[in-house]
N, C-alpha and C positions, 0 to 999 in steps of 0.2 A: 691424679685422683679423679678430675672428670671423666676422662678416658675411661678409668676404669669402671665408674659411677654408670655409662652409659653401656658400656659393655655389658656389666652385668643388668641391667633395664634391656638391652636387646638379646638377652639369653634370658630372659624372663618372660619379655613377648613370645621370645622362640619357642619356648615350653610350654607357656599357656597356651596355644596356636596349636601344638602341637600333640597336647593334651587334649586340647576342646576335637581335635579330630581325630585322635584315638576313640574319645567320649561317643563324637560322632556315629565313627564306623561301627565302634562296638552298640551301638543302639540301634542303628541296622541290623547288624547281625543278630541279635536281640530279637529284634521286631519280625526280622525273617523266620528265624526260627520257631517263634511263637505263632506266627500267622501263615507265613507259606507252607503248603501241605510237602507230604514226602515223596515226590513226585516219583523218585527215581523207584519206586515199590510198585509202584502203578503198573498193572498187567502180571505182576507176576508172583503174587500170593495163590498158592494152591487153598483149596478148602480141604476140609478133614474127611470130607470122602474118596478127593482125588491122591491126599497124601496116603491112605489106605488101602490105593492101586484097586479101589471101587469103579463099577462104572454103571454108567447111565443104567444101561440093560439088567445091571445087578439088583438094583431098587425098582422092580414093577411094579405096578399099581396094587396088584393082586398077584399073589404068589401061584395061581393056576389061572386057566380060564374060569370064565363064570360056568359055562356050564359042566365043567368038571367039578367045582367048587364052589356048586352055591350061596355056601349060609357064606363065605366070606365079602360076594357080592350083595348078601340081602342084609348084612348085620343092621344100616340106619333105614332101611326100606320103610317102618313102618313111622320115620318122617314127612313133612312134606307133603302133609295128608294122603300119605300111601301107595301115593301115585307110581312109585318104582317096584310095588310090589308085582310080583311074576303071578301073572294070570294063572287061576287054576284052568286044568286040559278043557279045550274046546271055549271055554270064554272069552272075550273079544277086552285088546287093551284100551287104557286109559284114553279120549278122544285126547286131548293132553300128547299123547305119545302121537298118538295117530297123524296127530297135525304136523309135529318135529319131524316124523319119516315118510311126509310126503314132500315135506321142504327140502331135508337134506339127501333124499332120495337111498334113504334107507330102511331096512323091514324093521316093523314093532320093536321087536326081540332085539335087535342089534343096537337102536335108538336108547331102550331101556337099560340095557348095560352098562353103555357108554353112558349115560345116565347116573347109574350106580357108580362106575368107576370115579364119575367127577364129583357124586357126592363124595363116596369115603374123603375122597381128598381135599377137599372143602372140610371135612368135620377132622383129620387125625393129621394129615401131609405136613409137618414142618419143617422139611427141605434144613436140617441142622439147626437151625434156630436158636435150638436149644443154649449154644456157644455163645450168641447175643447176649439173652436174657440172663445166662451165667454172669458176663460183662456188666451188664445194668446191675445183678446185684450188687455189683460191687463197687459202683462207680456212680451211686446216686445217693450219696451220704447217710446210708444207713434207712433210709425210708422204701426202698421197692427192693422185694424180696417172693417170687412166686413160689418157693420153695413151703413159705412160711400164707402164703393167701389160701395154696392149697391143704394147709393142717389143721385141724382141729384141736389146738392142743388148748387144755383148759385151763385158766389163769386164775390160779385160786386167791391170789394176791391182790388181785386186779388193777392190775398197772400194765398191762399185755395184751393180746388179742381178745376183743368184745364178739367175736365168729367161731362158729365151727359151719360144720355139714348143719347142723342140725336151724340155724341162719342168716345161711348165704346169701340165702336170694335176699331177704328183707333186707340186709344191711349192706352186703357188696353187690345187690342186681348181676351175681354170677348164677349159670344155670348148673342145679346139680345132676351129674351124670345118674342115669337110670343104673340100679343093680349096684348097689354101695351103700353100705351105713357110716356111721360115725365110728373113728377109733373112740377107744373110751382108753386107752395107754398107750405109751412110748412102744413100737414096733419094734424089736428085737433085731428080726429080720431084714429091717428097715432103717437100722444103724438107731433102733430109738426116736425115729419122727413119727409123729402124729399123724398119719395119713388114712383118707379113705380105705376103707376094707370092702374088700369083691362079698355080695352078697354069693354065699354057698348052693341057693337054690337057684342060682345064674350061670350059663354058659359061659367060659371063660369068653374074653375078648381076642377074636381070633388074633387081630392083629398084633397082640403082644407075646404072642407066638415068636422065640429065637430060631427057630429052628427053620420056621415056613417064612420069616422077614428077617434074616441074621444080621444084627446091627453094625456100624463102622467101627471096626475095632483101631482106635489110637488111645493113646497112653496106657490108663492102666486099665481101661475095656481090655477085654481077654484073656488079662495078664492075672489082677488082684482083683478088677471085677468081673462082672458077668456082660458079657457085650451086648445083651439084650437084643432087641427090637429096632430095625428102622425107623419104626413110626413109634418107639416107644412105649409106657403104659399106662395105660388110662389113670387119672392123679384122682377122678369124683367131681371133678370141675370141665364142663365141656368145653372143650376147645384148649385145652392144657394137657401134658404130657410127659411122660416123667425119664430121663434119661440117666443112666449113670456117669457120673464125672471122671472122664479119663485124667481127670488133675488128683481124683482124690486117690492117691498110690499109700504107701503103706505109711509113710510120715502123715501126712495128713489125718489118716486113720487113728493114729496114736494121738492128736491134737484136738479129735470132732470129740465135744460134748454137747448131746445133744438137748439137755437140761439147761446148760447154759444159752445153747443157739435160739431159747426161748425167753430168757429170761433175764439176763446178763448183759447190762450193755458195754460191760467192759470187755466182752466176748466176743458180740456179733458186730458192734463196729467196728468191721475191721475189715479194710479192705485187701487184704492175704487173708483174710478164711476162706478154706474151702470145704464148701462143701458136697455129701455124700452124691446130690443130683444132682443134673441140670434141668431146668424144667423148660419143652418146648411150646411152642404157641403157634397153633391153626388159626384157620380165618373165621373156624368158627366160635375164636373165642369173642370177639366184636362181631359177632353175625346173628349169632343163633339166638331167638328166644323162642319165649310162647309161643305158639300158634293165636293167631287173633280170634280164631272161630273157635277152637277147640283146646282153650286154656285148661290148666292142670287144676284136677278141681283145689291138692295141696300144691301152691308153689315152690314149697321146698323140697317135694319127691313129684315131679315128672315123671309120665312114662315119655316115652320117644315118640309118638302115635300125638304127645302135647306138643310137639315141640315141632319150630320150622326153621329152613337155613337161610333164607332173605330175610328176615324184616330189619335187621339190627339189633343192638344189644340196646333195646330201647331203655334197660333200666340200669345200664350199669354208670355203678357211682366212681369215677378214677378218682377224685381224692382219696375214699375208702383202698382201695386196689392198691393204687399207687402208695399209701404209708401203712404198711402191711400193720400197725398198732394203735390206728385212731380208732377212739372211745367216742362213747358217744357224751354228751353233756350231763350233767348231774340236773337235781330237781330243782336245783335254785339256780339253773342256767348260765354259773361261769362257764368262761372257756376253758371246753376240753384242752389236754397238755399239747395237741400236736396245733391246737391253734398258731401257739406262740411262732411256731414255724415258718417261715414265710414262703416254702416250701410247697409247706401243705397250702397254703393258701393261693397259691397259684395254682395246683387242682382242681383246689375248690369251689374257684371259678366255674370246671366245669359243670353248666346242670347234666343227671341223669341222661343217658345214651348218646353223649358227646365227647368229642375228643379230641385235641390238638395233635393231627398226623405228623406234623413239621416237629413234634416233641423232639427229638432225637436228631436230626440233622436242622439244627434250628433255622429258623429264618426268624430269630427276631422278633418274631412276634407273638403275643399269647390269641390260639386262633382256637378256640374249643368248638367242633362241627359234628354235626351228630352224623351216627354208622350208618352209612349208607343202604338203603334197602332196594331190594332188586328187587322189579315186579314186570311182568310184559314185556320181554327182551324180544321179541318178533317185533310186535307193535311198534317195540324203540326203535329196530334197526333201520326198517323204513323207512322214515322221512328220510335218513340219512343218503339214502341215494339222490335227495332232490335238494336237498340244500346241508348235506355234511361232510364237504369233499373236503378235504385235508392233503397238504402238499408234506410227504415225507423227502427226508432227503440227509447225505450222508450217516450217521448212527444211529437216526431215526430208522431208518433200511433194514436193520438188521433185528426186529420185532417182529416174529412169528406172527403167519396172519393164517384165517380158515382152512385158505385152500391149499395148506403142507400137510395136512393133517387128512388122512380118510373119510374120519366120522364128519368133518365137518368142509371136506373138500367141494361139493354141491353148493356151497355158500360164497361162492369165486366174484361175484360182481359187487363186494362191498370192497375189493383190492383189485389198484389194475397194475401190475408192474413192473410195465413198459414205462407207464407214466409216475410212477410213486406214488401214485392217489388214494389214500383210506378214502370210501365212507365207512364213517363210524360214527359211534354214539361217544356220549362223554360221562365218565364216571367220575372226576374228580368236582366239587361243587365251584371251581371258575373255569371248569372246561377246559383244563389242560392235556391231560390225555389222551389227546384226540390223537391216537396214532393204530387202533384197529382193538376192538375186544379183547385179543389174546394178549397183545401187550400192556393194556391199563390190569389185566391178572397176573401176569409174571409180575408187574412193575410191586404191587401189593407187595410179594413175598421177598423183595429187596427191604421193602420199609418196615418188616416184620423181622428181619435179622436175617435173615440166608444170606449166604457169603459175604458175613461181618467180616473176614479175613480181607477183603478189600474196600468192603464201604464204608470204615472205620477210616480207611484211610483218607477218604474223599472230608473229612469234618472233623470237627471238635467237638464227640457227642454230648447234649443236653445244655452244654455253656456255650456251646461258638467261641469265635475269636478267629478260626483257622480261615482261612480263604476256603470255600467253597469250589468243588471241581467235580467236573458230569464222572460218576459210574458207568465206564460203558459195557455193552450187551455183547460185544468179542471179546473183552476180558473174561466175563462171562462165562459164553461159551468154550472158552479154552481152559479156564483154571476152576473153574467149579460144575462137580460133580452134581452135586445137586441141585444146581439151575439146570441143567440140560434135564435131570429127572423130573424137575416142575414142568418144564415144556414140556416134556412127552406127558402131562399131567389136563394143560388147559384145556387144550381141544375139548376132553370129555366135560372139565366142569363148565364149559359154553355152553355143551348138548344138556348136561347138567339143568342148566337155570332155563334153557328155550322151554327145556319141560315142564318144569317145578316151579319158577317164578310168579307164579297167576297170584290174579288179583284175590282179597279175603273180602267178599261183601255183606254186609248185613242181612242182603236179603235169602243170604243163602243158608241162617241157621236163625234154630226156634226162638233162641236169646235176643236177638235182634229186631224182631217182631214189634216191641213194645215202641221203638225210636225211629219206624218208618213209617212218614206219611205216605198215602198212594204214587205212584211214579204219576199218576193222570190225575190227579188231585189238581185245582184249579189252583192251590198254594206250590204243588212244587211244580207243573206248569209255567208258572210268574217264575220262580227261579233258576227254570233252565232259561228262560229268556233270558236274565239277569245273567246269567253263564256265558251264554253266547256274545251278548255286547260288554261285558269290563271282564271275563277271566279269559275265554276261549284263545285272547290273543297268546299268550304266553302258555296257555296249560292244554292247549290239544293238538292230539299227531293228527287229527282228518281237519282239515281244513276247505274252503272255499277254493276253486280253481282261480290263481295267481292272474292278472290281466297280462296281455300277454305285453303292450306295451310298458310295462311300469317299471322296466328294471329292475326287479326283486331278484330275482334268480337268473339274470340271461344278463350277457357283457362281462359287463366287470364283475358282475354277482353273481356270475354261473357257479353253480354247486354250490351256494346260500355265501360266495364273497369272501369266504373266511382268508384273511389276511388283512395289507396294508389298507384297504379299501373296506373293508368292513366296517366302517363306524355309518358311512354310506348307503352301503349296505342296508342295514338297521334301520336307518331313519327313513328311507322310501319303504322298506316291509312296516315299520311301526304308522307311520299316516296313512298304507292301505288299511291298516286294522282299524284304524277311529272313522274311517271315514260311516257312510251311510251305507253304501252297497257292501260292504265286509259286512257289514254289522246285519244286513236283513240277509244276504248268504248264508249269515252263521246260526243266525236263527233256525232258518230252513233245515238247516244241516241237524241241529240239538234236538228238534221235532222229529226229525224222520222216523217213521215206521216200516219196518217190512208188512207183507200183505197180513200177517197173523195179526198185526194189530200190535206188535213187537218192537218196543225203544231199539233203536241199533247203535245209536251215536255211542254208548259207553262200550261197544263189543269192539274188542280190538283198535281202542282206542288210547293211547299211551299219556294223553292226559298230562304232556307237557312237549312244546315245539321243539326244544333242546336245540331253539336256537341263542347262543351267547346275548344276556342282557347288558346293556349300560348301570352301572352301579347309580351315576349318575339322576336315569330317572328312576331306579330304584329304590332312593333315599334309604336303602339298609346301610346297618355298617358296614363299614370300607375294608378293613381287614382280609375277610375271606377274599374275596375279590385282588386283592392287591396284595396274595400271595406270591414269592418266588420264586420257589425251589423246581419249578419248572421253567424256569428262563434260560435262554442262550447262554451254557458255561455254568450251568448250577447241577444239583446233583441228578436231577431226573431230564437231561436236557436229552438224551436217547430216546425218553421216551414222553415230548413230548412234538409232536405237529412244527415243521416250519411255519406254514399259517400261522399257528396261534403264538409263535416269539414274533411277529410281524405285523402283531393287532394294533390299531393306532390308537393312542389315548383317549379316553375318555373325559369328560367338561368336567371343570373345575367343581369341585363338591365343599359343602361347610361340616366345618365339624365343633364339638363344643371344647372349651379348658374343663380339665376335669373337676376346679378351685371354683374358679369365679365363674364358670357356664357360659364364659363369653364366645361368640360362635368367631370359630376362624378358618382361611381359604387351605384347601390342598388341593396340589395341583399333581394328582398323578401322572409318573409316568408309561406308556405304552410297553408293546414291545412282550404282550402277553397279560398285562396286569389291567384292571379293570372289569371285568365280566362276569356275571356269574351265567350259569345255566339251569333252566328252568326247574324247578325240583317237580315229579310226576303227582297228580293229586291221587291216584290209585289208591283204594284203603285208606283213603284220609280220617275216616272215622276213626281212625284205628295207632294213628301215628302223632299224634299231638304230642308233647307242643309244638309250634311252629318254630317258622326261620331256621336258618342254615345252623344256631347254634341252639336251637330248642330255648332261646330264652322269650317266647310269646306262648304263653297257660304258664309258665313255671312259676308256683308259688314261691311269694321271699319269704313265706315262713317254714316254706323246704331249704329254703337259704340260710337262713340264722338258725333253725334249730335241728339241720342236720338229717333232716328227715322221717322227726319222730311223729309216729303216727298218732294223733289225738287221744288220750286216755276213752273219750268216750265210745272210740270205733275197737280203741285197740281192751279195753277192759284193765288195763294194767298202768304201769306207772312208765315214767320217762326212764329208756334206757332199756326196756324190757323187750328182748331182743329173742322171745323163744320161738319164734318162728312165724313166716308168715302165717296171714289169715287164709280163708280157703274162699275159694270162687264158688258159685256167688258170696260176694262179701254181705257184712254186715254191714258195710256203711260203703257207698258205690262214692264218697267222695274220696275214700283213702286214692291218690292219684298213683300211689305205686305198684299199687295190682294190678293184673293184666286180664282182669275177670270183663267180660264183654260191658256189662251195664259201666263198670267205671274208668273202661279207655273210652265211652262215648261221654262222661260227664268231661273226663278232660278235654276234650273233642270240643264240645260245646261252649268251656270256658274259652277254650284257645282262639278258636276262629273267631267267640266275638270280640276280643283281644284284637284279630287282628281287622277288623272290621270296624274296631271302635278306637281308636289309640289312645285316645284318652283313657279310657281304664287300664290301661297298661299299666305296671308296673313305673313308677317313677323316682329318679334319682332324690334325696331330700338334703344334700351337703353339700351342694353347689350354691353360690349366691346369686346367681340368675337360674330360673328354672331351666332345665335343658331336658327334651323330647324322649324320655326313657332315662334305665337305671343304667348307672357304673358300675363294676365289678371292684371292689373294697373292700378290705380285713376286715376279717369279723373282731379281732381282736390282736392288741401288739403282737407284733411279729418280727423274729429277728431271723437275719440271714445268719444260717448254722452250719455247721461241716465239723463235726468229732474230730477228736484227733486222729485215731484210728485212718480215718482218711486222706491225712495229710502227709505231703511226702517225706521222707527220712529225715532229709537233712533238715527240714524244719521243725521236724517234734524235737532233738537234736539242740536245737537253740529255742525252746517254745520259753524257755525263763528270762531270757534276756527281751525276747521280741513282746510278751505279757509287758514288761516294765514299759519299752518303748512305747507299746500300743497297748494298752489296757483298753479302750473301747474298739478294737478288733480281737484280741488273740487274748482267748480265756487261758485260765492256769493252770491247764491241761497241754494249751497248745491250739487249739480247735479255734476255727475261727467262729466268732458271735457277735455280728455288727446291725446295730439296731439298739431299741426293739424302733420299726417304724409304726406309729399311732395309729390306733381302732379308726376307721373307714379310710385309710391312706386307699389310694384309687392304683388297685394294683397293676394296671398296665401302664402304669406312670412308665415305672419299672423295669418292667419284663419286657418293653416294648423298646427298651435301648438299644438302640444300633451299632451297635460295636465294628462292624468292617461295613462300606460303603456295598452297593450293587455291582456287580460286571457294567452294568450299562451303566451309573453312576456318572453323569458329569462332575467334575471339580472333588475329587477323591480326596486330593491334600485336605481340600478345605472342610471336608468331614473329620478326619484327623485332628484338626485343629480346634474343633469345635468341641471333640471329645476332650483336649488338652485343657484347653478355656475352662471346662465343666470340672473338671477333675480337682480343683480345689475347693468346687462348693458342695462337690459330693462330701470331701472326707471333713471339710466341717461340720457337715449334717451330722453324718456317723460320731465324728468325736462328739460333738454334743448331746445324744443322745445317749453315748455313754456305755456302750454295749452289756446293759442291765437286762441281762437275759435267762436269768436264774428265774425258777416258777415264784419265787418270794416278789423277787424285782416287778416280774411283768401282773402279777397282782398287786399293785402299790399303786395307787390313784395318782398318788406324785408322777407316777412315770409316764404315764400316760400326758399329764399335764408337760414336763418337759422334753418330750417328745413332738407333741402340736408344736412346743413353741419351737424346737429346733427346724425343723420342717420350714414353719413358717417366717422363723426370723435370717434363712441361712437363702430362700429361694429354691429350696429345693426340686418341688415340682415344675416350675418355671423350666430349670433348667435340665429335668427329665425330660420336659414337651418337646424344648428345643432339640432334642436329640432323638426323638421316636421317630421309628421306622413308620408307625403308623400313630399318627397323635387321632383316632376317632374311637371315644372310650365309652358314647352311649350302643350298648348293645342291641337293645329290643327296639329300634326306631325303623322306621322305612316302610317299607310297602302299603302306601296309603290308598290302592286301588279299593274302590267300593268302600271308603268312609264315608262320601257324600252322600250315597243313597239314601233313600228313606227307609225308614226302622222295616217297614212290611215287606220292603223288597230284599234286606238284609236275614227277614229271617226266612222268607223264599227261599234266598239261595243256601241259607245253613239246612232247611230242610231235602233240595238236589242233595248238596252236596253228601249226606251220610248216604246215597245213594252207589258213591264212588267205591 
C-alpha cells in the first residue's frame, strides 16, 4: 500500500509539473499572441489603390496642366492672403514668389503653380485615408464617427448631436467650407444623411469631378456605387471628404437606417455597421484656420480669401470632434451625459488647438500638443546648415529629399548623399524628425491613415498592448499606391509653404493699430533689449558670430553636435549665450537699423534657434519631450535621424504625486528622449496660449464649463449654441474668436502667465501645493465599451460573466468599470505602461511590476462597483464610495508606480524672465506684439 501511496504522490507531482508547464507554455503563447505583432504580413499588404492595378501616374495632382486648366489650379488661390493668385497681363508677381524663384532658380509662373499644386494637396489629398478613419469608426467604442461630425442632423429629442453647419465653428472649432448651407432633411440621394448642401449659385468643386479624377474602384465602388473622386467630395467641413464605402454592397444597403444611425444606440454601436461613406481627412483639417489679419467677419460662413493653411487649427475642440454626441451642460451645471465617460475625459484634457499625435499608435502617454503652424520656412532652413546636420542611415536613407524633385532640385545643400547628412529643420515638438523636409510631410500622412493596410499592423491601435515595430518607407514604396502619389505630391507643398508661410503682423493691418506701441518708443526700445539678453538665446535664427575657439559648432559639435555628444554640446552653446559679450552682441544685433532708419532684426528672422533644449533646464513638462514613437525600433524609426536615437540623457528632473504633491526624482532615459525644440515666436500675437500644450492663457472656466461663452458677451442662456458671434466681437474677451482685438486679449493674458507663474492656473487637490494644474475629471467616469463592440464569443456568455463580474461587465455584456471619482488625475491612468521600451533595461522586471499591480487594480474597480448608470453616477453616495475605494485600495500609488511618465503638472516650466522687474516685463510684452 505504500508503494502504491507514493506512486500515486509521484503521478501527482508528474501532473502537476506537467500541468503547471502546459499552464506555462500556454501563457506564452497567450502573451505572444496578444503582444507580438504579425510580423510575417510585414511588407506585403497591397493598398486599395495598388489592389485596383492603379498607379502613381494615374492619381495626378491635377488632371491637366495649369495652364490648360486654370480654375482647377486656382480653385483655393484666393487663400493665403492670395498670394497664388495669377497675376493679371503685364503685372509683376507676389515679392513672396519672387524671392522662392530666385532661391529655387525658377520663373514666377512655374514657382506659383507648384505653389498651387502643393496647396490643393495640403487642403483635399488624403492619399486613401479615408479606410483608416472607416477603421476608427468602428473601433473607438461608439464615440468617433466623422461620418456623423460632418451632418447636420437636428435632434429634436435632445439626447444627440448639440451641431450643425449652422455651429461648428463655436462648438467644434471646425472650419466651414465656403459655398454650402445647412441640410434642413435626410438626403435621399445621400442614403438619407444629413449632409452639407453645394450652394447652387457655386461652381461645382472641380475636384469632385469622376470623370477628370476617376476614383479607386474596389469592392462595391463601380459596381453598386458610384466610384466617385480620388480626392473625393467636399463634406462642408474643410479638410474632410466624403468617399463611398466599397464595404457598403447591396446587403449592407438593405441594413443602413439612416434615422436610426442618428438616433439609435442600439443601432450605431456596433462595430459591423457599415456605413454609406468613408470620410477622408487632409492636412488641412488640423491646419487650416482663420487668417489672423483677415478673420471672417461671420465665423461660421468664411470666405476662402478668410481663411489660411499654416496657423493650425487653433480652435479646434477633440473632446467635442472625437465624441461625435457631447452636449453641452445644462443651466444648473451637472455633468453632461458623456462626462461619465472616461473616454471622453481623456479628450478633454485636451485644451482647444491641441492634440495627442501618438493617439492612435500609442505611446502610453496622454500627450495633447497644439497643431503645428508653419511660418518662415526659408528663415528656418538656414541655421540648419550651420548647426542642423543630421546623420541618416539605413531606413532613414530611403526619405525623399529636395533634390529628386525639379521644382525643388536648386535646394541640394540642405542633403549631401555621399555622406547621409540632412540639414534640416524639425517639425515634430522634441525634434524628432530631423530627417529632411520632405520626409517629416510624407511621415504626416502615415499618421493620418494612408496605407492603414500595413500600419495597423506595426500596433494595437488606441489601446496598445502589441509590441511596437518601425513602418518602413520600401514597404512603402512597393505596396502602396498612394504613398508613391503623396511623394510625387511634397515637393510642391515645400514650394507651397517657402511661399505662403509669412509671418501675420499687427503692424500690417488697421485692426492692429490700437495694441502697438512705436517700434522706437523708449518703452519698446527697453524690451528689445530685454529680448536680446533672456529670450534671443533660444528664440532667434540671426545670431552673434560663434567665437571661433568655444567649441560650439566645430570638433565634436561641427553641424550643431547633434548626437551622443550633444548634451556637450548645449552646455558650451548655452554659457556663450549668458555670458556678457553674447548678451552686448545681441543687443547690437536687435538694434540694428538699415540706412532708412529701418528695424531689420525681425526681417527674415525665424524667431527660434531650433536648436534641441534640455527639458531639464526647461522646467516644463516632461511628457512631450520624453516621447517615443520615434526611437530605435518604434514606429517612425525610418523617419527619424540617427543623431537624434543617439542623444545622451538629459539631468535628473522632479516631478510632483498627483495625491499628496510630494515632489519626486525621474531619471530619463536618452537615446532620443529628452528635448524639446525651440517653438518660432512669429505672430505670437496671434497664437496664445502658450506651451507645447496650450495650457499657459487657457481659462479653467473653459475647463469646467466647456466652453460656454458668458451670457453677458453671448446675450443668451448656457447651451445656446446658434452660432458664433461676428468679428469685431462684442466682447474681445470671448477667447474663442479669432476677431484681431480678442486673439491679442488672449495674447496678453497668456505671456503674462508666462512671465508671472504665479498667476497660472493652479492645481487645488493635492495636499502639498504643486507648481501648476492636473489634468482631472470633471465628473465620475467610468471606463465603457457597448456591447456592440465586444467580441462574439463574449456577448455569447455576457450572463454568465455579468454574474461573475457584475462591477465590470454590465447586463448587456459591455464592459462598465468604474465610475473613478470627480478630479481623479486623469494621467494617473492613461499614462500606464503596459509593454516596456525597446531600449528598456530589465523588461521582466516591468512585467512584474504590472503583475504585482494587477490585484490592487481590480480591487479598486470591484469596489467601486461599476455604478455606471446616469441614476448611479448622479447619487452623491457614489461619488463618496468611489474616493474611498481609490483611496483605501492605493490605487493611484500604484498607477504612479507604473507610468510611463509620472509628471502630471501641465502648465509649469519656463520660468525665463519671472525675475525681471514688472517695467521690463511689460517692455517686452510690448516688442513682443511686434512679432
Amino acid at each position: 500500500m505504500k508503494s502504491i501511496a507514493i506512486r500515486i504522490l509521484k503521478w501527482a507531482i508528474v501532473s502537476l509539473a506537467a500541468l503547471s508547464v502546459l499552464l506555462v507554455i500556454g501563457g506564452i503563447l497567450l502573451f505572444r499572441e496578444l503582444v507580438e505583432p504579425e510580423s510575417a504580413k510585414f511588407g506585403t499588404m497591397p493598398d486599395e489603390a495598388k489592389l485596383a492595378s492603379r498607379s502613381r501616374e494615374s492619381l495626378p495632382a491635377v488632371a491637366k496642366p495649369c495652364s490648360e486648366e486654370p480654375a482647377d489650379c486656382s480653385y483655393f488661390a484666393k487663400m493665403d492672403k492670395g498670394l497664388l493668385v495669377k497675376p493679371a497681363d503685364g503685372a509683376s508677381y507676389p515679392k513672396e514668389v519672387m524671392e522662392v524663384a530666385a532661391l529655387a532658380k525658377l520663373t514666377p509662373e512655374q514657382v506659383r503653380e507648384s505653389a498651387s499644386l502643393g496647396q490643393t494637396a495640403w487642403m483635399i489629398w488624403t492619399g486613401g485615408n479615408d479606410r483608416f478613419w472607416d477603421f476608427a469608426a468602428g473601433n473607438t467604442t461608439g464615440a468617433f464617427d466623422l461620418l456623423k461630425t460632418v451632418s447636420s442632423y437636428k435632434d429634436t429629442a435632445g439626447k444627440g448631436m448639440a451641431y450643425g453647419r449652422r455651429n461648428r465653428w463655436s462648438w467644434l472649432g471646425l472650419v466651414n467650407e465656403p459655398c454650402f448651407s445647412e441640410a434642413t432633411e435626410g438626403d435621399a440621394s445621400r442614403f438619407g444623411l444629413w449632409l452639407d448642401k453645394r450652394d447652387l449659385n457655386c461652381a461645382p468643386d472641380p475636384f469632385a469631378d469622376p470623370d477628370k479624377y476617376p476614383g479607386v474602384q474596389v469592392g462595391a465602388r463601380g459596381k453598386t456605387l458610384p466610384p466617385g473622386s480620388y480626392y473625393g467630395e467636399p463634406t462642408g467641413v474643410v479638410g474632410l471628404r466624403l468617399f463611398p464605402n466599397p464595404d457598403f454592397d447591396k446587403k449592407a444597403q438593405e441594413d443602413w437606417d439612416a434615422e436610426r444611425y442618428y438616433t439609435d444606440p442600439s443601432y450605431y454601436n456596433n462595430a459591423k455597421l457599415i456605413r454609406p461613406y468613408r470620410v477622408g481627412m487632409s492636412c488641412a483639417f488640423c491646419h487650416v484656420g482663420p487668417s489672423a489679419i483677415n478673420p471672417p467677419a461671420d465665423p461660421e460662413n468664411p470666405k476662402w480669401e478668410n481663411l489660411a493653411s499654416n496657423p493650425g487649427a487653433q480652435y479646434f475642440w477633440v473632446s467635442r470632434i472625437f465624441f461625435w454626441n457631447t452636449r453641452p451642460r445644462d443651466k444648473d451645471n451637472a455633468p453632461a451625459p458623456n462626462e461619465g465617460n472616461f473616454l471622453y475625459q481623456l479628450f478633454h484634457t485636451n485644451p482647444p488647438g491641441s492634440l495627442d499625435t501618438s493617439l492612435v499608435s500609442s505611446d502610453y502617454m496622454n500627450n495633447p500638443r497644439t497643431m503645428n503652424a508653419v511660418y518662415s520656412v526659408i528663415p528656418r532652413l538656414k541655421p540648419s546648415l550651420e548647426h542642423g546636420a543630421e546623420q541618416l542611415k539605413g531606413g532613414e536613407l530611403d526619405n525623399k529629399q529636395l533634390q529628386d524633385f525639379p521644382q525643388t532640385a536648386a535646394l541640394s545643400q540642405f542633403w549631401d548623399p555621399a555622406s547621409g547628412t540632412s540639414h534640416t529643420m524639425r517639425v515634430l515638438k522634441d525634434g524628432a524628425d530631423a530627417v529632411g523636409t520632405l520626409g517629416a510631410l510624407n511621415r504626416v500622412y502615415l499618421n493620418i491613415g494612408l496605407f492603414s493596410e500595413e500600419w495597423l499592423l506595426h500596433f494595437r491601435p488606441f489601446v496598445g498592448g502589441r509590441k511596437i515595430t518601425p513602418i518602413r518607407i520600401s514597404d512603402a514604396e512597393k505596396q502602396s499606391v498612394y504613398w508613391q502619389a503623396t511623394e510625387d505630391r511634397t515637393a510642391d507643398m515645400a514650394v507651397f509653404f517657402l511661399v505662403t508661410a509669412r509671418p501675420d503682423r499687427l503692424e500690417d493691418i488697421r485692426e492692429g493699430e490700437p495694441f502697438l506701441e512705436d517700434l522706437n518708443s523708449d518703452k519698446v526700445n527697453r524690451g528689445k533689449v530685454v529680448f536680446a539678453e533672456n529670450c534671443a538665446a533660444c528664440h532667434s535664427s540671426k545670431m552673434p558670430d560663434i567665437p571661433a575657439n568655444s567649441g560650439i559648432d566645430n570638433g565634436i559639435c561641427a553641424g550643431g553636435g547633434n548626437g551622443p555628444n550633444y548634451r556637450q554640446c548645449w552646455d558650451r552653446y548655452w554659457e556663450w549665450t549668458q555670458s556678457k559679450a553674447f548678451k552686448e552682441a545681441m543687443v547690437k544685433l536687435v538694434m540694428e537699423r538699415d540706412e532708412s532708419g529701418h528695424d531689420v532684426f525681425l526681417d527674415g528672422n525665424y524667431l527660434s534657434s531650433e536648436r534641441r533644449v534640455p527639458v531639464d533646464l526647461l522646467q516644463t513638462n516632461a511628457c512631450t519631450p520624453l516621447a517615443t514613437n520615434g526611437l530605435a525600433g518604434d514606429i517612425w524609426d525610418n523617419f527619424t535621424s540617427s543623431s537624434y536615437k543617439t542623444l545622451p540623457p538629459v539631468k535628473e528632473l522632479t516631478v510632483q504625486h498627483p495625491v499628496s504633491g510630494a515632489s519626486m526624482p525621474l531619471r530619463p532615459l536618452g537615446n532620443g528622449r529628452g528635448y524639446l525644440r525651440p517653438p518660432s515666436l512669429i505672430s505670437l500675437w496671434s497664437t496664445a496660449p502658450f506651451l507645447s500644450n496650450n495650457s499657459v492663457g487657457y481659462e479653467d472656466d473653459a475647463y469646467y464649463r466647456y466652453g460656454y461663452r458668458a451670457p453677458a458677451s453671448r446675450g443668451g442662456n448656457y447651451g445656446d449654441y446658434a452660432g458664433a458671434e461676428r468679428c469685431p466681437a462684442a466682447s474681445d474677451d470671448d477667447s474663442y474668436l479669432p476677431c484681431v482685438a480678442n486673439r491679442v486679449k488672449v495674447f496678453e493674458r497668456s505671456i503674462r502667465q508666462m512671465l508671472n507663474p504665479s498667476t497660472r492656473r493652479m492645481d487645488k487637490h493635492t495636499q502639498i501645493p504643486v507648481p501648476g494644474y492636473i489634468y482631472r475629471t470633471t465628473a465620475l467616469a467610468c471606463l465603457l465599451v457597448p456591447s456592440g463592440y465586444m467580441p462574439p464569443w463574449e456577448q455569447r456568455v455576457s450572463g454568465p460573466l455579468h454574474w461573475l463580474a457584475p462591477w465590470a461587465i454590465d447586463q448587456k455584456g459591455g464592459i462598465a468599470l468604474g465610475p473613478l471619482p470627480k478630479d481623479f488625475p486623469i494621467n494617473a491612468l492613461t499614462n500606464t505602461k503596459l509593454l516596456p521600451d525597446h531600449d528598456e533595461p530589465g523588461g521582466i522586471g516591468h512585467y512584474w511590476r504590472l503583475a504585482k499591480a494587477l490585484p490592487t487594480l481590480a480591487s479598486a474597480f470591484k469596489r467601486m462597483g461599476g455604478k455606471c448608470s446616469p441614476g448611479e453616477l448622479a447619487d452623491p453616495q457614489t461619488q463618496a464610495n468611489s474616493e474611498a475605494a481609490v483611496r483605501d485600495t492605493g490605487l493611484v500609488d500604484a498607477l504612479v508606480g507604473l507610468s510611463k511618465c509620472p509628471d502630471y503638472v501641465v502648465n509649469r516650466g519656463h520660468y525665463f524672465g519671472a525675475d525681471l522687474p514688472a517695467d521690463d516685463k511689460e517692455a517686452l510684452v510690448a516688442y513682443l506684439k511686434h512679432f
